[in-house]
N, C-alpha and C positions, 0 to 999 in steps of 0.2 A: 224825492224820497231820500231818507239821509242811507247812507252805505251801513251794511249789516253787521253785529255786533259778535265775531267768532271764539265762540269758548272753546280751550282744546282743554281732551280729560282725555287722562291713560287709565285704562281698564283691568286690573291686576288681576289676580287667582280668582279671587272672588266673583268675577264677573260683575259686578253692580259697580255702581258710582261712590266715588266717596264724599263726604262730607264738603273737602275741598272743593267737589267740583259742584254740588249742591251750592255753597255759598256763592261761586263766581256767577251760575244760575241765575240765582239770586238779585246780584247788583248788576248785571248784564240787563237783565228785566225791568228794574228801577230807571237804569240809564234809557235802556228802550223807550219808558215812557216821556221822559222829557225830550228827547231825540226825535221821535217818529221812525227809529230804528226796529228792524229785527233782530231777533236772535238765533242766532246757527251755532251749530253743536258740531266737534269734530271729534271721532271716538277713535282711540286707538289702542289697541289689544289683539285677544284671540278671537275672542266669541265675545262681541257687542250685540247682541240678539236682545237679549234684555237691558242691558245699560241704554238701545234705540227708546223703548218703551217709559221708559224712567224719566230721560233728558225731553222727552216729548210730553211727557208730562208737566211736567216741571216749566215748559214755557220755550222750550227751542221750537222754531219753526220747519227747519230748514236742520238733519243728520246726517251728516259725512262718517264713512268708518272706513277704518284700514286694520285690517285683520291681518295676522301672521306669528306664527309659531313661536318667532323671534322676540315677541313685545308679549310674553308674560309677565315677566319681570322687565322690571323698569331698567330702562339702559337712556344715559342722555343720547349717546350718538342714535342708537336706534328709532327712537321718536319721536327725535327732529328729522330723521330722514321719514319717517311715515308722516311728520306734519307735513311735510314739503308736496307731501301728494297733494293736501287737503288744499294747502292755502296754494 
């Protein structure tokens, strides 16, 4: 089986997903099917409670989340040190 295909989306005020990460969604999925690949989702924010529901929707198999105070607002250092959890 081929190795899994990991989307990462930062999760702002809003709590939902953005378009952005709908679209990688998207071609992550396309690619899956020619692959024999999954698709895994990596959320990072405050509150991905809903943003889980959404990306599972959407076709992730497999949701990682990293919650924290610090990632409302988008910071680069910050959410590559929360990616680092994920991946």
């Amino acid at each position: 089986m081929a190795d899994p295909i990991l989307v990462l989306a930062h999760i702002n005020e809003t709590l939902e997903i953005d378009i952005g990460t709908k679209e990688a969604l998207g071609f992550a999925l396309n690619v899956s099917k020619q692959t024999g690949s999954t698709v895994e989702c990596g959320l990072i924010g405050t509150d991905n409670a809903s943003a889980v529901d959404a990306v599972t929707v959407l076709g992730a198999t497999k949701v990682y989340t990293v919650e924290d105070s610090s990632l409302a607002r988008f910071s680069g250092d910050n959410v590559v040190s929360a990616a680092s959890r994920i991946v």
